[in-house]
DOKEDREN-53929 format. One record per residue (C-alpha): residue number from 1; x, y, z. Coordinates in steps of 0.25 Angstrom, whole numbers, plus 5000, padded with zeros to 4 digits. Example, Ala and Ser with C-alpha at 12.3 -4.5 7.8 and 13.67 -1.06 7.14 Angstrom:
<pamars>
+-----+------+------+------+
! seq !   xx !   yy !   zz !
+-----+------+------+------+
!   1 ! 5049 ! 4982 ! 5031 !
!   2 ! 5055 ! 4996 ! 5029 !
+-----+------+------+------+
</pamars>
This chain:
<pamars>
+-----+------+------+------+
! seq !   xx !   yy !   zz !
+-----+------+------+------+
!   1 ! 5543 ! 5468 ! 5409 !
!   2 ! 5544 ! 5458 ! 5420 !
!   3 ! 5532 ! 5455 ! 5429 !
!   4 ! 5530 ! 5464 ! 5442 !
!   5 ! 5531 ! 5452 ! 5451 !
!   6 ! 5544 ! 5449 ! 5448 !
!   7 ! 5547 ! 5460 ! 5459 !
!   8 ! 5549 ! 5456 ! 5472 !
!   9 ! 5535 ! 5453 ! 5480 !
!  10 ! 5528 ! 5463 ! 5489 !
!  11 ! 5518 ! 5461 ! 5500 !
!  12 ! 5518 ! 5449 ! 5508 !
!  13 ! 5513 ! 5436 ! 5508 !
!  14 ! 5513 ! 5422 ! 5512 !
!  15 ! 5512 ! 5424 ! 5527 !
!  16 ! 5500 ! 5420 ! 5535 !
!  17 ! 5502 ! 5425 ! 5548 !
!  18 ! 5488 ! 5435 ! 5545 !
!  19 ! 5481 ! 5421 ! 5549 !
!  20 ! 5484 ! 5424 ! 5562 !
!  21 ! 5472 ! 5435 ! 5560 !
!  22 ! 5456 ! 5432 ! 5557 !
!  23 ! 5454 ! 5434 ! 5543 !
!  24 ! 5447 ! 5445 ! 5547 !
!  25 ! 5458 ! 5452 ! 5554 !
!  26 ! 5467 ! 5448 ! 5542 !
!  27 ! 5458 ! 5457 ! 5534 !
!  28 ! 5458 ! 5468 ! 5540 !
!  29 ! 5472 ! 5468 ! 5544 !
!  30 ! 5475 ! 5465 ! 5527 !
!  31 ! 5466 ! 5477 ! 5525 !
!  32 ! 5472 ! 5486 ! 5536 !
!  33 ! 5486 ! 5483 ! 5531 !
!  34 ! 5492 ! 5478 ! 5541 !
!  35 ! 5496 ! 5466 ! 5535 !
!  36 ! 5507 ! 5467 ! 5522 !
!  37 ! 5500 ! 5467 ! 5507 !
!  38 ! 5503 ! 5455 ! 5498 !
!  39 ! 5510 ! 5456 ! 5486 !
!  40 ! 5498 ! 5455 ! 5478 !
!  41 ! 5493 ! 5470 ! 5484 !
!  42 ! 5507 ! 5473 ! 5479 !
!  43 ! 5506 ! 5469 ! 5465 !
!  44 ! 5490 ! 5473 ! 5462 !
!  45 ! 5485 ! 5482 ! 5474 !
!  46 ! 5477 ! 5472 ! 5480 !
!  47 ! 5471 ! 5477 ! 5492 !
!  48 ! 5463 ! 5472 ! 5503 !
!  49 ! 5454 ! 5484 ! 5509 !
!  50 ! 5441 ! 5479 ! 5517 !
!  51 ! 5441 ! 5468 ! 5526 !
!  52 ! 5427 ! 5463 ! 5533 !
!  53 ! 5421 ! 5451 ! 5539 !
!  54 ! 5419 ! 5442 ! 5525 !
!  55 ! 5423 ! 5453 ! 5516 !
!  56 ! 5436 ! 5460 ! 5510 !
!  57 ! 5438 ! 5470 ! 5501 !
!  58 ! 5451 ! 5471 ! 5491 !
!  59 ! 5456 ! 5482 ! 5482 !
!  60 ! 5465 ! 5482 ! 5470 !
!  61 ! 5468 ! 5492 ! 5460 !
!  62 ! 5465 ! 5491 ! 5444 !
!  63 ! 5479 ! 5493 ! 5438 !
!  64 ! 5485 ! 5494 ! 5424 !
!  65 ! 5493 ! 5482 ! 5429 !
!  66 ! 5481 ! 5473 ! 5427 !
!  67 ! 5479 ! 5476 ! 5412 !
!  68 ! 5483 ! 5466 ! 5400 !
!  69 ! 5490 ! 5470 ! 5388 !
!  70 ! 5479 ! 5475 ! 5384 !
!  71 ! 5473 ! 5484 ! 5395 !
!  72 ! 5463 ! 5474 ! 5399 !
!  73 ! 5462 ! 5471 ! 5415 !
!  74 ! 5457 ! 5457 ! 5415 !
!  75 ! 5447 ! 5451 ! 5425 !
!  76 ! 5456 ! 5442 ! 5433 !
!  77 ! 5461 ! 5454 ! 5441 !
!  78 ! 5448 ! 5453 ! 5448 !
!  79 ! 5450 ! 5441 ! 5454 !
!  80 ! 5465 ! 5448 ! 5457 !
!  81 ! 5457 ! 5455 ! 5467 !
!  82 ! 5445 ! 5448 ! 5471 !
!  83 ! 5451 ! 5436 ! 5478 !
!  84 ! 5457 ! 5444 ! 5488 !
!  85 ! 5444 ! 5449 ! 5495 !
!  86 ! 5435 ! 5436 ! 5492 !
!  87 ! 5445 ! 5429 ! 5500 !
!  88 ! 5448 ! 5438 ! 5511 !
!  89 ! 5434 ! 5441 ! 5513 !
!  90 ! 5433 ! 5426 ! 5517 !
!  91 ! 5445 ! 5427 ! 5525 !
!  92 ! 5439 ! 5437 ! 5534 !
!  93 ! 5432 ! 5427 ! 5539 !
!  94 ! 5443 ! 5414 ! 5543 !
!  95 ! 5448 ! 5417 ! 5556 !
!  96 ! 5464 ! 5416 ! 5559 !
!  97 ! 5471 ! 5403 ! 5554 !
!  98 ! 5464 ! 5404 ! 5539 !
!  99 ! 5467 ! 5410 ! 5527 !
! 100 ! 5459 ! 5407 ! 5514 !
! 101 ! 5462 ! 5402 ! 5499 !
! 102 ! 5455 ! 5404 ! 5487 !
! 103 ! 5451 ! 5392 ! 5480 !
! 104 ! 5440 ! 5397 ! 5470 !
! 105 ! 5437 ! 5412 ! 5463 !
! 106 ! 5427 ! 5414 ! 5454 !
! 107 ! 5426 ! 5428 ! 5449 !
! 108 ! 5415 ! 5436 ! 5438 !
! 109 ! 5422 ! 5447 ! 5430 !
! 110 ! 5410 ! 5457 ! 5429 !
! 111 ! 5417 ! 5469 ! 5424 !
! 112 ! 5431 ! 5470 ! 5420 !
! 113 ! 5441 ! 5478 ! 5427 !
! 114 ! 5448 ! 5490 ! 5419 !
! 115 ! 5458 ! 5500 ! 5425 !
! 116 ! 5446 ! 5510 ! 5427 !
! 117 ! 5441 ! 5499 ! 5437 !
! 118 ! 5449 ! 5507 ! 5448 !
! 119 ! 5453 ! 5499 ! 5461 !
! 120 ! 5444 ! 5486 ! 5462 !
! 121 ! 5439 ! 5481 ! 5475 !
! 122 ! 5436 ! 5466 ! 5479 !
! 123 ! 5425 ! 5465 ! 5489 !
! 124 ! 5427 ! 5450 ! 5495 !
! 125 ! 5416 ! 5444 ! 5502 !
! 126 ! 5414 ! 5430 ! 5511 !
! 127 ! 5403 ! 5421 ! 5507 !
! 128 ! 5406 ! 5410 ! 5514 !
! 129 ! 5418 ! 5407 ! 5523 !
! 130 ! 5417 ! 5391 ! 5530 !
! 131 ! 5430 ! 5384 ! 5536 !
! 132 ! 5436 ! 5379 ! 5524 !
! 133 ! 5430 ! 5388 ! 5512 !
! 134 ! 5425 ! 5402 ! 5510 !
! 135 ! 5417 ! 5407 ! 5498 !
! 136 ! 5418 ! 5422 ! 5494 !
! 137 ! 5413 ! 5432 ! 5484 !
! 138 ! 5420 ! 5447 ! 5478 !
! 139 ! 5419 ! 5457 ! 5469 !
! 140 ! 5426 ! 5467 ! 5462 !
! 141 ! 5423 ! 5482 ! 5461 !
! 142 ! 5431 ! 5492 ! 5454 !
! 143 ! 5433 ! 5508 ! 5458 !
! 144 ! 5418 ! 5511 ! 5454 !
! 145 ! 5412 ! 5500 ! 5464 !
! 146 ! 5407 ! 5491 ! 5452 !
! 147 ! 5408 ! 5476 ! 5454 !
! 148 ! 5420 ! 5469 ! 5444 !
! 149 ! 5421 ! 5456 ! 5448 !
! 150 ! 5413 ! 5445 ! 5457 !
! 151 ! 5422 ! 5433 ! 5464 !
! 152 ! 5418 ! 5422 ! 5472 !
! 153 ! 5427 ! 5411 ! 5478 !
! 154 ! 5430 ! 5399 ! 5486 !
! 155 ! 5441 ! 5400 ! 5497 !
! 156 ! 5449 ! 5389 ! 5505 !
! 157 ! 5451 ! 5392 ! 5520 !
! 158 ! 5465 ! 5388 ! 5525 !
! 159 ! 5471 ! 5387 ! 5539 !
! 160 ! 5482 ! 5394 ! 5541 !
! 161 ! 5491 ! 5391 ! 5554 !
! 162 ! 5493 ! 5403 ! 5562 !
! 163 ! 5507 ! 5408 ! 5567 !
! 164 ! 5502 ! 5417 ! 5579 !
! 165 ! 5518 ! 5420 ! 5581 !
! 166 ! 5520 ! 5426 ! 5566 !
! 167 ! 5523 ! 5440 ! 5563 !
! 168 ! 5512 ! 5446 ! 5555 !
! 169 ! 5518 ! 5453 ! 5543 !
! 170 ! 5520 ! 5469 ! 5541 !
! 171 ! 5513 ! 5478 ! 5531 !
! 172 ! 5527 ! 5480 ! 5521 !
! 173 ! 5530 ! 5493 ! 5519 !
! 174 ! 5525 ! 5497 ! 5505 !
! 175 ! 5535 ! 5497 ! 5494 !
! 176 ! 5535 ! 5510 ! 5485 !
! 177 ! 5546 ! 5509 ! 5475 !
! 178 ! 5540 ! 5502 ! 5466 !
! 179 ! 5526 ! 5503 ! 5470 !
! 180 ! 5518 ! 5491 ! 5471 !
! 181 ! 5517 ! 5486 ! 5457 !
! 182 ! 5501 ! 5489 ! 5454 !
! 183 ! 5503 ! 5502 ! 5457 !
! 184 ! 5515 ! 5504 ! 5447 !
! 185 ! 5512 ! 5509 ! 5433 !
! 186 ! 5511 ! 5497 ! 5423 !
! 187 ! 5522 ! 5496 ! 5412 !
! 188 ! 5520 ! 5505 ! 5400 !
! 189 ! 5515 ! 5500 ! 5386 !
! 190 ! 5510 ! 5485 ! 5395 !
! 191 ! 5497 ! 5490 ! 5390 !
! 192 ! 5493 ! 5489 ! 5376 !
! 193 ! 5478 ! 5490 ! 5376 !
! 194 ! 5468 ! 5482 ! 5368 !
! 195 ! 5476 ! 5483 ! 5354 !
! 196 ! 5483 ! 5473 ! 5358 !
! 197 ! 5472 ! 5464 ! 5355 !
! 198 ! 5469 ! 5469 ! 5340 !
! 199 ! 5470 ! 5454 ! 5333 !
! 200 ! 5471 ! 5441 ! 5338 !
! 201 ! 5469 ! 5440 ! 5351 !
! 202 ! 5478 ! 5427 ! 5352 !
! 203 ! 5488 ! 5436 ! 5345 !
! 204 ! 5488 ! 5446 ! 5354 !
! 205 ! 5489 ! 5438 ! 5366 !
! 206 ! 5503 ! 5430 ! 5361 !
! 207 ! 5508 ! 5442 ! 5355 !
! 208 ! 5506 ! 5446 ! 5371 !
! 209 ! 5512 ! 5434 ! 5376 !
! 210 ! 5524 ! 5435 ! 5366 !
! 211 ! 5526 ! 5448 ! 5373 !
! 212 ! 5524 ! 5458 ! 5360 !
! 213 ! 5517 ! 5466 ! 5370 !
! 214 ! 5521 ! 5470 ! 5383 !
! 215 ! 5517 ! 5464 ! 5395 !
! 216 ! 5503 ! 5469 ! 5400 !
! 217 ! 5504 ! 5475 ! 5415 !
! 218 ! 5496 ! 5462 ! 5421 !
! 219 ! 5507 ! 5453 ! 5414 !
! 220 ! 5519 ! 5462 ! 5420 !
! 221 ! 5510 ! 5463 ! 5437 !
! 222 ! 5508 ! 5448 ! 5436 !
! 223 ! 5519 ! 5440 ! 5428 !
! 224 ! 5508 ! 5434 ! 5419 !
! 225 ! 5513 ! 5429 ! 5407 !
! 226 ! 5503 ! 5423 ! 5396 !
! 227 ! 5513 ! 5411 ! 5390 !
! 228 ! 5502 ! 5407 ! 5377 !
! 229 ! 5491 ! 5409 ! 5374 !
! 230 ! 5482 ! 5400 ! 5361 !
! 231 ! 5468 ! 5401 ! 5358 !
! 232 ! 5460 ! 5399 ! 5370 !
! 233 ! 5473 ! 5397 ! 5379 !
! 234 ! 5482 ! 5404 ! 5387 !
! 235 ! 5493 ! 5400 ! 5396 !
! 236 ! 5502 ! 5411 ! 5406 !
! 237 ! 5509 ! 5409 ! 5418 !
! 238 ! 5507 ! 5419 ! 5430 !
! 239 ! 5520 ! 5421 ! 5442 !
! 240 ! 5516 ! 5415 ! 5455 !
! 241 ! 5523 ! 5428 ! 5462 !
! 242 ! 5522 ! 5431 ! 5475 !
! 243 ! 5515 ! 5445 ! 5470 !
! 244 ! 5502 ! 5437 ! 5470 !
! 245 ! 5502 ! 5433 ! 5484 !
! 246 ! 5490 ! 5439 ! 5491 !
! 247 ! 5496 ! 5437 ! 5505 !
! 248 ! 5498 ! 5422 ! 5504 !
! 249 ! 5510 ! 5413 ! 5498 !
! 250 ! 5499 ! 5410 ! 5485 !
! 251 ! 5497 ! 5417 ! 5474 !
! 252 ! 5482 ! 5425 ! 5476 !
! 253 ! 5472 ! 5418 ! 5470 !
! 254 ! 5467 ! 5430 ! 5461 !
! 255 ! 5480 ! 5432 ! 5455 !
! 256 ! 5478 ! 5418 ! 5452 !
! 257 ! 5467 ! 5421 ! 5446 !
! 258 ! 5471 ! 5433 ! 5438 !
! 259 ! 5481 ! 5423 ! 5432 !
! 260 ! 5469 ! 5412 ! 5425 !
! 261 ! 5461 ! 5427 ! 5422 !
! 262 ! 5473 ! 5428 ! 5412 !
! 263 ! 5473 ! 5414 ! 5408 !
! 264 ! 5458 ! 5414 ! 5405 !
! 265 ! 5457 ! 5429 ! 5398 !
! 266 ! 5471 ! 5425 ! 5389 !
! 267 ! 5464 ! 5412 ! 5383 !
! 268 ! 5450 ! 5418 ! 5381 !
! 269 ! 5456 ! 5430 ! 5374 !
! 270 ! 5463 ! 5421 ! 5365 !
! 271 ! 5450 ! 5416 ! 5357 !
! 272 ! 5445 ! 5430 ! 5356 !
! 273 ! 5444 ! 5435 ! 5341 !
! 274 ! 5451 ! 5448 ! 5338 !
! 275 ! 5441 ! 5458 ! 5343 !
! 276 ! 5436 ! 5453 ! 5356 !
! 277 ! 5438 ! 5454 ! 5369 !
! 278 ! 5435 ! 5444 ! 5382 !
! 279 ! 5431 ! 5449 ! 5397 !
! 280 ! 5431 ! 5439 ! 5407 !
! 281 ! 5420 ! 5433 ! 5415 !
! 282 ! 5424 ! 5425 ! 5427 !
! 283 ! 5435 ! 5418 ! 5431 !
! 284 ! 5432 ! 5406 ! 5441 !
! 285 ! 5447 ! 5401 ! 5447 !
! 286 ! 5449 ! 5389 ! 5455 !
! 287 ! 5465 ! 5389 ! 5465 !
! 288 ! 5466 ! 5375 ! 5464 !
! 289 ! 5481 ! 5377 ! 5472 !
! 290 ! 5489 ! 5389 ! 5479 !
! 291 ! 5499 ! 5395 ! 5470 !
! 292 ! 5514 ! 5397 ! 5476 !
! 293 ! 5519 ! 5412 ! 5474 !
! 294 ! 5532 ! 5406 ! 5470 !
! 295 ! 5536 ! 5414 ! 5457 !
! 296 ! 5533 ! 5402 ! 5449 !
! 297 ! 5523 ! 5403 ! 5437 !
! 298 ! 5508 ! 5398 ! 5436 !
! 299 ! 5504 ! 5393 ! 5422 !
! 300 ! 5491 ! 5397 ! 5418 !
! 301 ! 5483 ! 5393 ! 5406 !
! 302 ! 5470 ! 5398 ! 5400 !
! 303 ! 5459 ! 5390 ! 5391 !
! 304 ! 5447 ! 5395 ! 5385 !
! 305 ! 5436 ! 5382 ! 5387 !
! 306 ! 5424 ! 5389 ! 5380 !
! 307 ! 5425 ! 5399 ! 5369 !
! 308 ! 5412 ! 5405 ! 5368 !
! 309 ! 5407 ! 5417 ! 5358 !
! 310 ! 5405 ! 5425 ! 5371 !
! 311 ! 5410 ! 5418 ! 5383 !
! 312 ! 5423 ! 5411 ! 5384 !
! 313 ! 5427 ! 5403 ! 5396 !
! 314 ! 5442 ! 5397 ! 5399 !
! 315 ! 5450 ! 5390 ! 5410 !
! 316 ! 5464 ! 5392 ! 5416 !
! 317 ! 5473 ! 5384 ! 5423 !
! 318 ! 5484 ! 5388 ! 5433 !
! 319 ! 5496 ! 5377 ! 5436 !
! 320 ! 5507 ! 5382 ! 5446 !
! 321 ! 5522 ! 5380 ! 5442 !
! 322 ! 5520 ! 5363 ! 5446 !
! 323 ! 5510 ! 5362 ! 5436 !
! 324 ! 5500 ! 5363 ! 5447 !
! 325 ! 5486 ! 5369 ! 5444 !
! 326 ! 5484 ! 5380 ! 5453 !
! 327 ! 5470 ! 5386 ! 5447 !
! 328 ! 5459 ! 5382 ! 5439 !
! 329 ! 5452 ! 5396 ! 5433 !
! 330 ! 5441 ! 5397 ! 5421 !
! 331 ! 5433 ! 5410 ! 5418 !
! 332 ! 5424 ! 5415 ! 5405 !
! 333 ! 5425 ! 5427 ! 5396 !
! 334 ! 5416 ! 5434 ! 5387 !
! 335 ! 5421 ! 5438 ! 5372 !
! 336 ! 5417 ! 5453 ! 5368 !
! 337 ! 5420 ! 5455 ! 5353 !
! 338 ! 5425 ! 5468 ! 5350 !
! 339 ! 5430 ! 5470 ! 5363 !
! 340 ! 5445 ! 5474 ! 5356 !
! 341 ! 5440 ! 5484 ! 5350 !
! 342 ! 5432 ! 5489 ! 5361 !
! 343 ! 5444 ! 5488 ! 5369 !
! 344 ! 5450 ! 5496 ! 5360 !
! 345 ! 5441 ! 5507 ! 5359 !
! 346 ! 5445 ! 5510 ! 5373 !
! 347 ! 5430 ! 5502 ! 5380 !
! 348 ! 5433 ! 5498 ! 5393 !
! 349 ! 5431 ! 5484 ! 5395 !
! 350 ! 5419 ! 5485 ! 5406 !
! 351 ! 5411 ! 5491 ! 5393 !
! 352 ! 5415 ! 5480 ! 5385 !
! 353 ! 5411 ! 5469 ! 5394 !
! 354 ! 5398 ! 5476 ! 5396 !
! 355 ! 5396 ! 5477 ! 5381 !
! 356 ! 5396 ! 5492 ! 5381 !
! 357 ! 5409 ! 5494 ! 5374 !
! 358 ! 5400 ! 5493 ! 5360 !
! 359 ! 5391 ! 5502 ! 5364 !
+-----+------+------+------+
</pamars>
C-alpha cells in the first residue's frame, strides 16, 4: 500500500507573513484559528490550544496509525508533539520580525504511550528567552493527566523581514472527503500483534523489511521504510514531504525526530535475544541543518555503541539527498527479558516497564 503522503498536501506552509504580529499575537491568533493549519495537524491532528505569556499548549490525538507491526506505539511520537509547544512558548515572547529554530531537543521517556493514553497534551514553557537563544522545557500528559514525557531544548532566534503589504492567509475551508488522514481507520490486517516477534528478533525484523508482512500503519502515515537492518545496525530512509511542515518551508524538527526514534529502537531491538523486549529512555537530537520539504529522501542509520546487560545506548545519523548530515541523535534503552511473552499475554506495556507485568 502506498504511503498517505503521497496524496497531495494540506494545510499551508512556507509563508511568513504572521511575523508581521508579536509572537504573542501570533499565538493566540494560531490558537483562535484565524490563521490556516499546517499540513502536519493534517496528517496527525496536531493542534495548538492555549497560548500565554512564555507558555503554549498543543494537543494530539493517540491513534492506531502510530503502531508498528507489532502494536507497539514507540517513544519518538513524544517528541512528534512536544517540540511544538516548547518552541512556541518561547515565541511568545520575540516581538514582530522573529521567528525561532530549534537546534537542540532532549526528551525522557517516563512512561510509554499506548492507544489507552487518549489525547496527549504538550505543555511548553520559556526558561530563558535572550536576543539570539531561548531555553525551554515540556511535558507530556496523556487523557488521565499523568506526566509521559519531559523535553527540554535550545532554540536559535531568527529575523525575519517583515512585508507589512502582504496578504495574510485564510483558514482553508476543511476538506471532508477523505477526512484528514489521522482521523481515517488504518488499513485492515497492518497490525499483527506481538507474535510477530516469536523467534529471532533479527528474523523478524528482515522478514519485515522483505515485506512478508504488511506494512505497519506508522510505515503507511509516514513513508518510512527500514532498508537493512544487521546486528546492532539499522539503516531506513524517511520522505522529506511537505506533510511534515509545521507552517515553515522545513521539515518539523519532531518528525525529524521521530525519524532517529526509529533508527535508534530498530538497531537496539536487533541484539535482543528471543524473549525480550526494549523501552526506550531518552533521546537527545542535535539539527545540525534545515531540512528542504522537497520529496526527496533522508538516509538514516542506527548503531548501538554500548550493549549492556540492562541498558543499551546507540547513535543515529541523518544525511539529506547531498550526503549532507542534517541531525546527530543518540538515546539509551533498557532490556526487559520476557517481555515477549508478557506482551503476549495481553500486559500493557506501562506494567511491564514498571515491572508489574510479573506480578
Amino acid at each position: 500500500m502506498e504511503p498517505v503522503i503521497v496524496e497531495p498536501v494540506r494545510g499551508h506552509f512556507g509563508d511568513f507573513s504572521w511575523t508581521r504580529f508579536s509572537g504573542m499575537e501570533s499565538a493566540r491568533r494560531f490558537v483562535k484559528g484565524s490563521m490556516p493549519k499546517p499540513p502536519i495537524h493534517h496528517l496527525i491532528g496536531l493542534t495548538p490550544t492555549e497560548a500565554g505569556l512564555g507558555t503554549m499548549t498543543f494537543s494530539m490525538p493517540m491513534t492506531e496509525w502510530l503502531q508498528d507491526s507489532s502494536g507497539i506505539i514507540w517513544g519518538g511520537i513524544y517528541p512528534l508533539l512536544a517540540d511544538a509547544p516548547i518552541s512556541m512558548s518561547l515565541l511568545t515572547g520575540l516581538p514582530a520580525g522573529k521567528a525561532l529554530t530549534t537546534s537542540e531537543l532532549s526528551i525522557n521517556y517516563i512512561r510509554p504511550p499506548s492507544l489507552n493514553s487518549g489525547t496527549l497534551v504538550g505543555r511548553g514553557r520559556s526558561v530563558y528567552l535572550g536576543r539570539e537563544v531561548g531555553v525551554a522545557e515540556a511535558t507530556v500528559e496523556d487523557g488521565q493527566g499523568r506526566t509521559l514525557a519531559h523535553a527540554t531544548t535550545r532554540c536559535v532566534v531568527l529575523d525575519i523581514p517583515v512585508d507589512e503589504n502582504s496578504a495574510l492567509p485564510e483558514p482553508s475551508e476543511p476538506i471532508s472527503d477523505p477526512p484528514d488522514p489521522y482521523l481515517r481507520d488504518v488499513p485492515e490486517g497492518s497490525v499483527l500483534g506481538p507474535t510477530i516477534w516469536d523467534g529471532d528478533k533479527l528474523v523478524s525484523q528482515r522478514r519485515l523489511i522483505s515485506r512478508e508482512f504488511p506494512r505497519s500503519p506508522i510505515e503507511i502515515l509516514t513513508g518510512l521504510e527500514f532498508l537493512s537492518v544487521d546486528e546492532g545496525r539499522s539503516r531506513l530512509s524517511w520522505p522529506a514531504s511537505p506533510w511534515f511542515s509545521a507552517g515553515s518551508p522545513f521539515m518539523y524538527g519532531g518528525v525529524l525526530a521521530l525519524a532517529c526514534d526509529s533508527a535508534l529502537g530498530g538497531a537496539v531491538w536487533s541484539t535482543l535475544d528471543p524473549h525480550a523486549v526494549a523501552a526506550s529512555l531518552d533521546m537527545q537530537i542535535r539539527f545540525l541543518r534545515p531540512v528542504k520539504l522537497d520529496g526527496s529522501k533522508l538516509s538514516i542509520t542506527g548503531s548501538v555503541r554500548h550493549s549492556g546487560r540492562m541498558i543499551r545506548v546507540a547513535e543515529a545519523e541523518v544525511f539529506d539527498a547531498d550526503g549532507r548530515r542534517v541531525a546527530l541523535a543518540t538515546g539509551s534503552s533498557m532490556v526487559i527479558p520476557g517481555g515477549v511473552e508478557m506482551l503476549k499475554q495481553g500486559i500493557s506495556a506501562d506494567k511491564i516497564v514498571r515491572g508489574e507485568g510479573t506480578e
